[in-house]
C-alpha positions as CSV (number, residue, x, y, z in Angstrom):
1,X,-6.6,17.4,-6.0
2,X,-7.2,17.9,-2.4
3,X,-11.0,20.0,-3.5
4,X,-13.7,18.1,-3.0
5,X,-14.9,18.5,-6.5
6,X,-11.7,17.0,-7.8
7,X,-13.3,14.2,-10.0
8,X,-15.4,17.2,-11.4
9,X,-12.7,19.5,-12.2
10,X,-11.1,16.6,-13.5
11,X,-13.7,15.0,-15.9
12,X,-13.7,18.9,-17.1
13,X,-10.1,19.0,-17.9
14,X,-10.0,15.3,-20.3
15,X,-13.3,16.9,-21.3
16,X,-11.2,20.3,-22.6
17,X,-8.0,18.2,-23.8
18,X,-10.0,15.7,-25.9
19,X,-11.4,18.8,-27.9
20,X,-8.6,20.7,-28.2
21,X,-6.7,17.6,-29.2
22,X,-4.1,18.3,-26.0
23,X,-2.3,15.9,-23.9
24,X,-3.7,15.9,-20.4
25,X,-1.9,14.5,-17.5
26,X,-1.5,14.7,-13.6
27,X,1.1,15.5,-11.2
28,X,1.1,12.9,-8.5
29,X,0.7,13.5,-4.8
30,X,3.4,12.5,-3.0
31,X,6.7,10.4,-4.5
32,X,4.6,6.8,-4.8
33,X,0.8,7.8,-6.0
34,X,0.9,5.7,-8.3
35,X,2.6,2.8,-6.7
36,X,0.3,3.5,-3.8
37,X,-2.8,3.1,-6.6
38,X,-1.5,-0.4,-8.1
39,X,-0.9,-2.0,-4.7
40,X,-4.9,-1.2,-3.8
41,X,-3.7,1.5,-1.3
42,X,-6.7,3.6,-2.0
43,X,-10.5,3.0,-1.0
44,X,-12.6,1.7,-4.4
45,X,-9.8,-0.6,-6.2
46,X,-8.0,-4.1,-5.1
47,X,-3.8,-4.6,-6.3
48,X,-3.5,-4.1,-9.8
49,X,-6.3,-0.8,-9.6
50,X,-9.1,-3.6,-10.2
51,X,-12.3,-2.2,-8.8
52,X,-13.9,-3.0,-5.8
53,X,-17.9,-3.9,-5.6
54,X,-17.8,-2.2,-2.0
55,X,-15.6,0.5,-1.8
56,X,-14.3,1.3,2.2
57,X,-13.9,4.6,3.5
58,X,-11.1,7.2,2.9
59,X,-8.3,8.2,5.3
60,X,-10.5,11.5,5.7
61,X,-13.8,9.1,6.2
62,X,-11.8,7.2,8.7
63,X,-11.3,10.1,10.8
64,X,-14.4,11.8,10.3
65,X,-16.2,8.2,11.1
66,X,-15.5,7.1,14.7
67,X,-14.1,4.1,14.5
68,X,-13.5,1.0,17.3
69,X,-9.5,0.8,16.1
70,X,-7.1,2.3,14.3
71,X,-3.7,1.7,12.9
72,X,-1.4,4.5,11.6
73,X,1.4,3.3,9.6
74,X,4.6,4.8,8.4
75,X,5.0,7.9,10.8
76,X,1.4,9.3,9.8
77,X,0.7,12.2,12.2
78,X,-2.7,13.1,11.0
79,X,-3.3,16.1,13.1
80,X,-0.2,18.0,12.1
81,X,-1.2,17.0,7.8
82,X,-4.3,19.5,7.6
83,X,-6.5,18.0,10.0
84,X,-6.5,19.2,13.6
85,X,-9.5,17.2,14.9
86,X,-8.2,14.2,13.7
87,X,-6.5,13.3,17.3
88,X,-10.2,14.0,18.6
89,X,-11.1,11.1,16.9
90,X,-8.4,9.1,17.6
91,X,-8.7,9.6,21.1
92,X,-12.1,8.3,21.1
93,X,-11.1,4.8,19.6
94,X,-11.0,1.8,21.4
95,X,-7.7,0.6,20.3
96,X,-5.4,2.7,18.2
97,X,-1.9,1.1,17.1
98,X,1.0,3.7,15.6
99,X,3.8,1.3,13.6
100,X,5.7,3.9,13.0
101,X,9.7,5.5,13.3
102,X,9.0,8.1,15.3
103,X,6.8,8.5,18.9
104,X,5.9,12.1,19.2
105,X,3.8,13.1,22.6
106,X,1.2,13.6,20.9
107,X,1.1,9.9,19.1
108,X,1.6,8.9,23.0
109,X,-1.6,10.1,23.9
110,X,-3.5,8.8,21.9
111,X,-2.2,5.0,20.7
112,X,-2.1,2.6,22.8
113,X,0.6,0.5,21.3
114,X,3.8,1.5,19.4
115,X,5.4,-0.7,16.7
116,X,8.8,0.5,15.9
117,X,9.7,1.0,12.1
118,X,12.6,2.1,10.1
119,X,12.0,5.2,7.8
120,X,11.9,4.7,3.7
121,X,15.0,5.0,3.5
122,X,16.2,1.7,5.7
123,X,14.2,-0.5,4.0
124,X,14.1,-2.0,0.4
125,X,11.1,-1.6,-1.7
126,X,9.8,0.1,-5.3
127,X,8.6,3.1,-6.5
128,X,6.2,3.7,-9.5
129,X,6.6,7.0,-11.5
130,X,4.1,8.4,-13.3
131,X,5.7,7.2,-16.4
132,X,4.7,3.7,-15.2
133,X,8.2,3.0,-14.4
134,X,9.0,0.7,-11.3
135,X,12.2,1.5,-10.0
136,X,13.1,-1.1,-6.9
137,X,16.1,0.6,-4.4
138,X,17.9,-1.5,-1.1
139,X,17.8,0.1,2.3
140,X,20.4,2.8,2.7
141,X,21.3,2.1,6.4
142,X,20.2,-0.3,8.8
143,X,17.0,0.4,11.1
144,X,18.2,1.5,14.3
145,X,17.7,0.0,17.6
146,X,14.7,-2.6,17.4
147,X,13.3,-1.2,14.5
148,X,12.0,-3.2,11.6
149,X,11.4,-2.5,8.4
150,X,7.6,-1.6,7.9
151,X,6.6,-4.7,5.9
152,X,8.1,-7.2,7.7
153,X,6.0,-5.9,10.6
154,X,3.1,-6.3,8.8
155,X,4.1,-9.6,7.7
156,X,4.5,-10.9,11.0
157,X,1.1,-9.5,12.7
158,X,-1.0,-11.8,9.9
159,X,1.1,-14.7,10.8
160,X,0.3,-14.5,14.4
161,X,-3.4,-13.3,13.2
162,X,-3.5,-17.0,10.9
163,X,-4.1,-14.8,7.8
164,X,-3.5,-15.5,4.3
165,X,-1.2,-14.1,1.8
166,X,1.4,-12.9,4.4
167,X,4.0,-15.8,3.8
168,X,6.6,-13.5,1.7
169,X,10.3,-13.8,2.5
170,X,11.5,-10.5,1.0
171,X,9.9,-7.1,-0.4
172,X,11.0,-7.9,-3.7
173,X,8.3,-11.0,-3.8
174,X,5.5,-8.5,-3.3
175,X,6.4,-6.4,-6.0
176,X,6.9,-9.5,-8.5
177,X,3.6,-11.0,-7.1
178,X,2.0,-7.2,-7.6
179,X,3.8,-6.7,-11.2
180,X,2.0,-9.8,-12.4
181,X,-1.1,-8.2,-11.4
182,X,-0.2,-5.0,-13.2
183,X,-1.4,-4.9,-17.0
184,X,1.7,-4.5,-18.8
185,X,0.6,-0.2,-19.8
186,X,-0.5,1.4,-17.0
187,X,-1.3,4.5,-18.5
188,X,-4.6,5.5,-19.0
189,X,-5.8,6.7,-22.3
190,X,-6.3,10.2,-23.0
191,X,-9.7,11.1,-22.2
192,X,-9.6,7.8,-19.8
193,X,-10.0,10.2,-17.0
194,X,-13.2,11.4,-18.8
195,X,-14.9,8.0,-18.2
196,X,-18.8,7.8,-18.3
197,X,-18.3,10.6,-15.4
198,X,-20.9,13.4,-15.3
199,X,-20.2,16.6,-13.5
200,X,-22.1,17.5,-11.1
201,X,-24.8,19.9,-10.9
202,X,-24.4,20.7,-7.6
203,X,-20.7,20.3,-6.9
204,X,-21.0,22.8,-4.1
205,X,-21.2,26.5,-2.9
206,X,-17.2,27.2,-3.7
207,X,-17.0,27.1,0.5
208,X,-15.3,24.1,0.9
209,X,-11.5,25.0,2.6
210,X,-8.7,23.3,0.6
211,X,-5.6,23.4,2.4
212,X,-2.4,23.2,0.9
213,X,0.7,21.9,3.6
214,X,3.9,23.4,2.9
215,X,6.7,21.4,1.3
216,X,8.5,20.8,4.9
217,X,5.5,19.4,6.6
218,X,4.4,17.1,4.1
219,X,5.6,13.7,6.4
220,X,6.8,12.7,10.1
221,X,10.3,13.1,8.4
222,X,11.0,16.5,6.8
223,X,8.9,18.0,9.9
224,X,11.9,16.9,11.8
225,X,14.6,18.2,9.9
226,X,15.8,21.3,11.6
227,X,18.0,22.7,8.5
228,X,14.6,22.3,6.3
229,X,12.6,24.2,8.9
230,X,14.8,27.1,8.9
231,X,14.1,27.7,5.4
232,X,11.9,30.1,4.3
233,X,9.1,27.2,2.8
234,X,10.2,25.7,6.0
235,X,8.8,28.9,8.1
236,X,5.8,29.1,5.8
237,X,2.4,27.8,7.4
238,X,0.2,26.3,5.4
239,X,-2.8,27.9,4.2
240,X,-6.3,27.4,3.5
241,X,-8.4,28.5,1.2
């Protein structure tokens, strides 16, 4: 997934499964792909994966684009995710905004303000398997000190910014109003991933570097988890190749 032929490779496999009359299917990256996918959390589709006429830029884009401002949400700590030049390019930025649970030194140095959040686990929200299955959860603890949960942050910065569409009370009326945007299947057909995609001829040399981040230091939480460090994933770097 992370290679930048990806769509390639995966065209190929529908491609393979469609002849061979085989299922084909993805593992997700991350606990909420696909949630992330159906709220529009991803550059070239709107909530409800409805496509956009002008797709924006990519997390990777963003860094590798300066840009005036930035806002990292949800403890994201680019530089220590397989990208060490991304506080480079954060440190270049205008304006840079962390709303995050945790302030690291590093985070210091380069944002300008700090939004305190609670982690996943002290707020409610929903999570989309890749079964299509939404399955909704309460916060397990409340967020300490003057932490927030994430969404009600956001909430509040488009009131004070007179935007529209920010006006819910609770997380569970963003994930009606974004259920009713949902088709009813979310599953794509089998050689849906197929598409009218054509490989490309030149996909590459094969030196592209993919690099894969250990289990322990995929977010801002397991990285500060002393018990997971100790492990031996937890000791294991991550590697490129």
């Amino acid at each position: 997934m992370r290679h930048p032929s990806y769509a390639d490779l995966r065209a190929l496999a529908a491609a393979i499964a469609e002849v061979a009359g085989a299922s084909f299917g993805l593992l997700g990256e991350g606990g909420n792909a696909a949630g992330a996918y159906l709220a529009g959390a991803i550059p070239h589709r709107e909530a409800g994966g409805k496509a956009i006429g002008q797709p924006g830029l990519s997390a990777a884009d963003l860094l590798r684009i300066p840009q005036q401002a930035y806002v990292l949400f949800g403890g994201v700590e680019p530089w220590s995710e397989g990208n060490p030049e991304a506080a480079k390019a954060l440190a270049k930025a205008e304006f840079v905004v962390a709303i995050t649970p945790f302030a690291s030194e590093q985070l210091r140095q380069v944002a300008h303000v700090l939004l305190p959040i609670g982690t996943f686990a002290e707020t409610s929200g929903t999570y989309v398997n890749l079964e299509g299955v939404w399955q909704s959860q309460t916060g397990a603890a409340q967020p300490v000190g003057e932490c927030r949960p994430g969404w009600k942050v956001l909430r509040v910065l488009g009131n004070l910014l007179d935007l529209g569409g920010f006006d819910y009370m609770s997380s569970e009326a963003v994930r009606d109003e974004l259920r009713g945007l949902c088709a009813d299947d979310v599953t794509p057909p089998p050689s849906g991933y197929k598409g009218n995609h054509r490989v490309s001829q030149a996909s590459g040399d094969g030196t592209a570097a993919v690099v894969n981040i250990g289990i322990y230091q995929t977010d801002a939480l397991v990285r500060r988890a002393p018990s997971l460090q100790k492990t031996r994933d937890g000791r294991t770097p991550n590697a490129t190749y």
